[in-house]
N, C-alpha and C positions, 0 to 999 in steps of 0.2 A: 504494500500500500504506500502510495506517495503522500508522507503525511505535510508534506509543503504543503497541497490543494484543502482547503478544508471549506465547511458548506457551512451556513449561517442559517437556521429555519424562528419564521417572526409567528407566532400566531395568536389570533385576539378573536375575541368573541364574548358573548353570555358564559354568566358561569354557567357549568353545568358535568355532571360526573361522568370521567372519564376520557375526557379530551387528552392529557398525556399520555395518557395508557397505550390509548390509540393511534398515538404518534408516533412512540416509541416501537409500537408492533411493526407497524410500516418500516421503519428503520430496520426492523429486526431478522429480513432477511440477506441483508447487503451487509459484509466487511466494514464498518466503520467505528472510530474511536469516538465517545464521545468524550471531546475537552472541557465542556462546562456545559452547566443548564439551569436554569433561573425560573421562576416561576413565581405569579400573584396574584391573587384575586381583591381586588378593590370594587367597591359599588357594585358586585354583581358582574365585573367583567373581569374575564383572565387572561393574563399573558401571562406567554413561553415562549424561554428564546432557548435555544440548542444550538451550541456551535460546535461542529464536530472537523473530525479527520475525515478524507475519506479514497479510494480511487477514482480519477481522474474519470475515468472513463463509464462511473455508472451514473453518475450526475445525472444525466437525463432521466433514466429509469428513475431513481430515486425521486427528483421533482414532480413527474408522472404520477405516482404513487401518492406521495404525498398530497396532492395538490385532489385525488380524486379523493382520499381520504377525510381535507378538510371541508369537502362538497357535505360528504354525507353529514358530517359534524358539523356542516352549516356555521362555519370559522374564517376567518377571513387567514390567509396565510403569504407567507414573504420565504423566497429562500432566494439567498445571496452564495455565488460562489467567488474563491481567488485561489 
């Protein structure tokens, strides 16, 4: 894994149970390190930030996944790569 590339995931929405879980699962078939993760619910809305490692080359798949993942959870979602 080239841990120079690493992925940045934003996501905000209503509270509601379960949203990391489900994030994390998505992640959970792809090779990646996570470097940090942050998490808060204020006023009924939560953010998560996940900045992880990862290979270069599955980015796509992984924002793919992700991005159908925060559909269902009805989340609004950011993923940044470098």
């Amino acid at each position: 894994m080239n841990s120079n590339f690493t992925g940045l995931i934003l996501v905000t929405g209503e509270s509601a149970p379960g949203i990391e879980g489900a994030i994390l699962e998505t992640l959970s078939p792809f090779t990646i390190q996570i470097l940090d993760k942050q998490s808060m619910d204020i006023r009924e809305r939560y953010f998560l930030a996940i900045h992880f490692s990862l290979d270069k080359a599955h980015a796509k798949a992984i924002e793919k996944d992700l991005v159908a993942t925060a559909e269902k959870l009805n989340v609004d979602l950011v993923v940044d790569y470098r």
